[in-house]
C-alpha positions as CSV (number, residue, x, y, z in Angstrom):
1,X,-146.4,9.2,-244.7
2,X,-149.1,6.6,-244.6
3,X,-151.2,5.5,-247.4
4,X,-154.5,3.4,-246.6
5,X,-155.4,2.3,-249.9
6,X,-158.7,-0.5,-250.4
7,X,-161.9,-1.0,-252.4
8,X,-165.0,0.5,-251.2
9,X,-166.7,-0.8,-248.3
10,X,-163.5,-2.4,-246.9
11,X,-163.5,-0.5,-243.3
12,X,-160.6,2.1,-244.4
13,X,-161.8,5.4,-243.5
14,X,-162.0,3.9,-239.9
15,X,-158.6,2.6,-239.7
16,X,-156.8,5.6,-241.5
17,X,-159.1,7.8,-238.4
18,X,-157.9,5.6,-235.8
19,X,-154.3,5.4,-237.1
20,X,-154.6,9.1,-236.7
21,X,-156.0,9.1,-233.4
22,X,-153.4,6.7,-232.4
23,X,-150.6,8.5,-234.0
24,X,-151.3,12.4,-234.0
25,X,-151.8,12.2,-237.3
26,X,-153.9,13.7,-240.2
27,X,-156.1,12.2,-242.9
28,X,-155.7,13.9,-246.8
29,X,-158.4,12.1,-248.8
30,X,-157.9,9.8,-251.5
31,X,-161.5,10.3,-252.9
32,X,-162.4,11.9,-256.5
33,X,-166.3,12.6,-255.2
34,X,-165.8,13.4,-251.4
35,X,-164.3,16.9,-252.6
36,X,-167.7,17.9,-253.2
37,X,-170.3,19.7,-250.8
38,X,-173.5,18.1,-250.0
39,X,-172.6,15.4,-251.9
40,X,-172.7,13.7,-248.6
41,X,-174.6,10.1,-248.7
42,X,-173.8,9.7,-252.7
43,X,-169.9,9.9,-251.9
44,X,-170.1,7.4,-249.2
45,X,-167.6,10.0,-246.7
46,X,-168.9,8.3,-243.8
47,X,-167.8,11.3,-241.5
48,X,-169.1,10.0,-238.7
49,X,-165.6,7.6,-238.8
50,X,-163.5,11.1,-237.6
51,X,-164.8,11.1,-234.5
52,X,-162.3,8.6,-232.6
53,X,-163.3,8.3,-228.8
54,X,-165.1,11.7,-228.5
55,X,-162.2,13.3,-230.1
56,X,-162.4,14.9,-233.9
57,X,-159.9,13.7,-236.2
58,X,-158.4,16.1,-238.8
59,X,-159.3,15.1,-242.2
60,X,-158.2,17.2,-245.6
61,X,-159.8,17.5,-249.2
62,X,-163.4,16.6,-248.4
63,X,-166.0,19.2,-249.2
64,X,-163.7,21.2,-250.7
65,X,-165.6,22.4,-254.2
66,X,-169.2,22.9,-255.3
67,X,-171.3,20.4,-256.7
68,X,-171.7,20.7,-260.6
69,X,-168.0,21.7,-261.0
70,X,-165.5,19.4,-262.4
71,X,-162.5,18.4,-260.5
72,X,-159.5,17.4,-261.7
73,X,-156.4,15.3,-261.0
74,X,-154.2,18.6,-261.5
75,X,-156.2,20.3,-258.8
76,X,-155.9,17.2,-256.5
77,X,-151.9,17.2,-256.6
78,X,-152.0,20.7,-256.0
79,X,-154.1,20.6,-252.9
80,X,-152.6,17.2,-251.7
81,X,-149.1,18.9,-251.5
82,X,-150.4,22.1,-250.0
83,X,-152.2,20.2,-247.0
84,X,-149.2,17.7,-247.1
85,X,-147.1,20.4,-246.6
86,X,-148.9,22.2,-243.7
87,X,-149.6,18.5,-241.9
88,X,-145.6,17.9,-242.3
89,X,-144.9,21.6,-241.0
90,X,-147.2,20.7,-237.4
91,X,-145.4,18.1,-236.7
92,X,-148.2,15.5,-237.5
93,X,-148.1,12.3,-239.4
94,X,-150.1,12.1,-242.8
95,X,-152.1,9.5,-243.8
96,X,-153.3,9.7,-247.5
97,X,-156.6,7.3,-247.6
98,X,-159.0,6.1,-250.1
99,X,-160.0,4.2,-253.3
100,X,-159.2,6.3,-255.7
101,X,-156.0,4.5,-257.6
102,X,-155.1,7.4,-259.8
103,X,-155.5,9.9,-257.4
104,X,-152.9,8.0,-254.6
105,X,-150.3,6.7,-257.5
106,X,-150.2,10.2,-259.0
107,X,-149.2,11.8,-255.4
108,X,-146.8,8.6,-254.7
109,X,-144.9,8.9,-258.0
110,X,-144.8,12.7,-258.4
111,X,-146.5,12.9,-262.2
112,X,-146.0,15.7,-264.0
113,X,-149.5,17.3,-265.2
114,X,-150.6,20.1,-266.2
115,X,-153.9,22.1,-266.8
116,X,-155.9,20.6,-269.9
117,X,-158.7,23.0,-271.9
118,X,-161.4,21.8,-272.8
119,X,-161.4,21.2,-276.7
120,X,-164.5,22.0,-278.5
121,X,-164.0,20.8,-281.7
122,X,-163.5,17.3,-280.4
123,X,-166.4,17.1,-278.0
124,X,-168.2,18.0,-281.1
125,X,-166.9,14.9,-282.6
126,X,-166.9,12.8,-279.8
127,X,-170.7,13.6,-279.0
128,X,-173.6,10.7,-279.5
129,X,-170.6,8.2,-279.2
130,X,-171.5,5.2,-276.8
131,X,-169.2,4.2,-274.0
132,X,-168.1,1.3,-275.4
133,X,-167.1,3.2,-278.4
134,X,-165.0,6.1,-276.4
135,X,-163.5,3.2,-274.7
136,X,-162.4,2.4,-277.4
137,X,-160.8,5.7,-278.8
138,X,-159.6,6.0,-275.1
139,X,-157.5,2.7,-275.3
140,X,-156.1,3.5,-278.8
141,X,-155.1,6.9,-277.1
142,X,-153.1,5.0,-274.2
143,X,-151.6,2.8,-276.2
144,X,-150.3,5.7,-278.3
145,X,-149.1,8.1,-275.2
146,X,-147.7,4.8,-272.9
147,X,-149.8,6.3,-270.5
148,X,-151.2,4.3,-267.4
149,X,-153.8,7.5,-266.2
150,X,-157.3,6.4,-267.3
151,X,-158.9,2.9,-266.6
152,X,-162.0,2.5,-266.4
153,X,-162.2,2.5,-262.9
154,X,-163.1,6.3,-262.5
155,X,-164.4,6.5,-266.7
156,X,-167.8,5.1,-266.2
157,X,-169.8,8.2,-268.4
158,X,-169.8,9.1,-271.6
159,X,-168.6,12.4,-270.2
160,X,-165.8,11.1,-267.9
161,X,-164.5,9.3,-271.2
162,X,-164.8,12.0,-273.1
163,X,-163.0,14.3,-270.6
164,X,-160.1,11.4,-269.8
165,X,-159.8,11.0,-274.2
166,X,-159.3,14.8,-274.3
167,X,-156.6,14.8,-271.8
168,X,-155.1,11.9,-273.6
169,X,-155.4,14.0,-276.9
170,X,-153.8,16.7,-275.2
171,X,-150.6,14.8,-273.7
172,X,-150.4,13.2,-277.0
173,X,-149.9,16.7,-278.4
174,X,-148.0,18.0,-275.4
175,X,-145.4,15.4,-273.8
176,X,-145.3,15.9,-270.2
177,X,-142.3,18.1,-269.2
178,X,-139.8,16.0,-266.4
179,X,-141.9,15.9,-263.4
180,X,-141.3,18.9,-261.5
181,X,-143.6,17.3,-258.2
182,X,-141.7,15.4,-255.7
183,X,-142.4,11.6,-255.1
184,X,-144.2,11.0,-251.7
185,X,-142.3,8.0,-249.7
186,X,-144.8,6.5,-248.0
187,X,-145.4,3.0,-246.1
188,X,-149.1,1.9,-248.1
189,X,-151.3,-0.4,-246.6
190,X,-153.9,-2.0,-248.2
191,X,-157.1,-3.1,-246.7
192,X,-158.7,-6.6,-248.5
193,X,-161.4,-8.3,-247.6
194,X,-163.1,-11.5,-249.6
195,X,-165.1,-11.0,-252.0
196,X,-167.9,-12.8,-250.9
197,X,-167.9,-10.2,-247.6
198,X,-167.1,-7.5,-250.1
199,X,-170.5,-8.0,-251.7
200,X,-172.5,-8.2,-248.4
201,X,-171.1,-5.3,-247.3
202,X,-171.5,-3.2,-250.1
203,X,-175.5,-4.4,-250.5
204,X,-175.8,-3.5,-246.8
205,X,-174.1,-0.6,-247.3
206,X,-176.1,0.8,-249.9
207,X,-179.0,0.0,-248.8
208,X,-178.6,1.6,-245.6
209,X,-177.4,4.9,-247.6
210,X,-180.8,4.6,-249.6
211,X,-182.8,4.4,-245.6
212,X,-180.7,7.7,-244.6
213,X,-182.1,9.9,-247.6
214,X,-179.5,9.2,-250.4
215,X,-182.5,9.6,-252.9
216,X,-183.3,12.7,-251.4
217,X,-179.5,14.0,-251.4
218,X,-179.5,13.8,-255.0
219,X,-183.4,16.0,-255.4
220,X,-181.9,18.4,-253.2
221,X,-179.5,19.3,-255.8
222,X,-181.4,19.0,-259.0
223,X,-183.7,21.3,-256.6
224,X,-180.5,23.7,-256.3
225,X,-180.0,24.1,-260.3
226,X,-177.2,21.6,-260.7
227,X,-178.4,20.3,-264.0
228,X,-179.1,16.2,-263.9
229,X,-176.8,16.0,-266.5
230,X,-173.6,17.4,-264.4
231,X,-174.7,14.9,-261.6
232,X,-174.6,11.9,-263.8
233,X,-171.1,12.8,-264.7
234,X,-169.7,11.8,-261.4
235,X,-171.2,8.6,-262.4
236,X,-172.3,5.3,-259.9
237,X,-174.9,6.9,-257.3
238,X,-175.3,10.3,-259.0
239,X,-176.2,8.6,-262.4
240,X,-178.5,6.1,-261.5
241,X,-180.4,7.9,-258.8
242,X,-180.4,11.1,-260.8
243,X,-181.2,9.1,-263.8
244,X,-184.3,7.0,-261.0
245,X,-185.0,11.0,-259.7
246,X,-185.8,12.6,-263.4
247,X,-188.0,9.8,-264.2
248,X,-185.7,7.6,-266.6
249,X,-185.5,4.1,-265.0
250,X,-188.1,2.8,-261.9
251,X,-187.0,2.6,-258.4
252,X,-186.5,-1.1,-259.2
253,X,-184.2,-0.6,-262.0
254,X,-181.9,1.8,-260.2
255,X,-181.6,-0.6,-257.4
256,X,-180.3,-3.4,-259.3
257,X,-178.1,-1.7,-261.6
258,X,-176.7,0.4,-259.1
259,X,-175.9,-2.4,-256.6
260,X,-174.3,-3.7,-259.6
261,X,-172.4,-1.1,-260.4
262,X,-170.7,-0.5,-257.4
263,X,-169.7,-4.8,-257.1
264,X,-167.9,-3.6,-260.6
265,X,-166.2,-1.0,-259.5
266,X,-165.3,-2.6,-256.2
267,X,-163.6,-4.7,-258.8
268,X,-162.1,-2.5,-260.7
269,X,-160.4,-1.1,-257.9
270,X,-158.8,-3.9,-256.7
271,X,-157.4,-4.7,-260.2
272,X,-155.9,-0.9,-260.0
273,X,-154.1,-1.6,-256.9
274,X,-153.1,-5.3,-258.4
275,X,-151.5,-2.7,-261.1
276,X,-150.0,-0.7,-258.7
277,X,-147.4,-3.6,-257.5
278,X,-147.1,-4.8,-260.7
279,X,-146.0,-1.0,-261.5
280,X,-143.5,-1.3,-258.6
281,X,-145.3,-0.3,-255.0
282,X,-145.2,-2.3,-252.4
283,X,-148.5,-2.7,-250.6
284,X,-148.6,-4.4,-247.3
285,X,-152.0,-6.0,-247.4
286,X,-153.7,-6.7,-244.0
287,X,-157.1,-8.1,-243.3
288,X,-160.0,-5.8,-243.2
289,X,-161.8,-8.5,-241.2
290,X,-159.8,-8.1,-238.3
291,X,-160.3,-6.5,-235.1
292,X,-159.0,-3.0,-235.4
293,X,-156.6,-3.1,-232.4
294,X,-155.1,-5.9,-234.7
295,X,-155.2,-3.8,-238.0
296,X,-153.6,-0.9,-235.8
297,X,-150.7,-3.3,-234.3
298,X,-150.0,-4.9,-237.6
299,X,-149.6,-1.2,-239.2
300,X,-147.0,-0.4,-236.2
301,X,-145.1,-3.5,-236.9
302,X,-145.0,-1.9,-240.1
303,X,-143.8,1.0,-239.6
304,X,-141.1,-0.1,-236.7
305,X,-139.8,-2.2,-239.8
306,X,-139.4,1.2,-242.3
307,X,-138.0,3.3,-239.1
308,X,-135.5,0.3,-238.1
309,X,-136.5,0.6,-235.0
């Protein structure tokens, strides 16, 4: 397998698609929000980067559940090693891509993880608490359990701390079994641009995603049912434009605080990858600047180096 792994606006989707293209491959998602429907513009899918020279690329675990739902890290492993499998059993290549750390080192390493309830009596306890303060609790919890799961790259609400400090409290109670899913060998590539281009890109980026209706994405739900609270869970676009759409902040304020948002977590994903080698990966970082026939023929070199050939 190959794992295209990078911060958000680095030009990945496009290289994992063309890699594809290239290589009769298949791309499984590496993306937390793109599992959901209709949650098109928010999620940043860019779908438009499947189609390769006229020709449709295959892509797995993207608009795969409902919006309002709450998908989980157990459900990901499950259906990464069911399309894993079937991509594998083709004949094709897969290539894992995206931005979400947790997601790609729990597939790579082969946790072991099981269903977690939902646990009343503590989400009583837990409720009116600020994010700093679950933070907090959510630290002391990791600290406890040794476990590397939850940074705050993917807890940015209340309720995706309080979810992520639940599962803690429940591994703390319940020590994971030996991991009965396989490790995935895989060559990962990691896509870095500067930061300074990082930021332009991501302003451009989300302003063009605002032009194309992302506002209007997010009234569509609410004007399904999805409560505003469910869509604020999935945190960065979905809070502060739901929070901009229910009449909460101004236009002005979601802007800003959006924009900087998203530079944050940009951030924060870079420093989960950083982690990631520290943790023992090896990620073969190439220069999302280049011209993609480069970024392709570096990957090859690459990959002639794992095959021996």
């Amino acid at each position: 397998m190959v794992t295209i792994l990078g911060p958000t606006a680095s030009g990945k989707t496009a290289l994992a698609a063309r890699l594809a293209y290239e290589l009769a491959g298949e791309v499984i998602s590496a993306d937390s929000r793109q599992v959901y429907r209709r949650m098109d513009l928010g999620t940043g899918k860019d779908l438009a980067d499947y189609e390769v020279d006229g020709r449709r690329v295959p892509y797995h675990l993207i608009d795969i559940c409902e919006p309002g739902t709450k998908y989980n890290l157990f459900q990901y492993q499950q259906d990464f090693h069911e399309a894993y499998a079937k991509i594998v059993e083709r004949g094709h290549l897969p290539i894992l891509c995206g931005g979400t750390g947790l997601y790609i080192e729990a597939v790579l390493k082969g946790y072991a993880l099981s269903p977690v309830p939902q646990n009343e009596a503590l989400r009583q306890r837990l409720e009116g608490k600020s994010l700093e303060e679950l933070t907090v609790i959510l630290e002391d919890l990791k600290r406890k359990t040794g476990s590397t799961m939850h940074n705050r790259t993917d807890v940015d609400t209340a309720q995706r701390a309080i979810r992520a400090i639940e599962i803690e409290e429940h591994n703390l109670t319940h020590p994971m079994a030996e991991r009965q899913l396989p490790p995935v060998d895989s060559l990962i590539i990691g896509v870095a641009v500067d930061r300074d281009e990082r930021r332009r890109r991501i302003s451009e980026r989300l302003q063009q995603r605002i032009d194309d209706g992302m506002v209007e994405e997010v009234r569509g739900l609410i004007d399904e049912g999805i409560p505003p609270e469910d869509l604020i869970y999935y945190g960065l676009e979905y809070k502060y434009i739901t929070e901009y759409v229910i009449g909460r902040i101004t236009y002005d304020e979601m802007f800003s605080r959006l924009e900087i948002a998203i530079h944050q977590f940009a951030k924060r994903q870079m420093t989960w990858f950083r982690g990631m080698e520290r943790r023992g990966f090896h990620i073969n970082w190439i220069d999302g600047l280049l011209p993609m026939d480069e970024k392709i023929e570096m990957i090859y070199q690459e990959l002639s180096g794992v095959n021996g050939s």
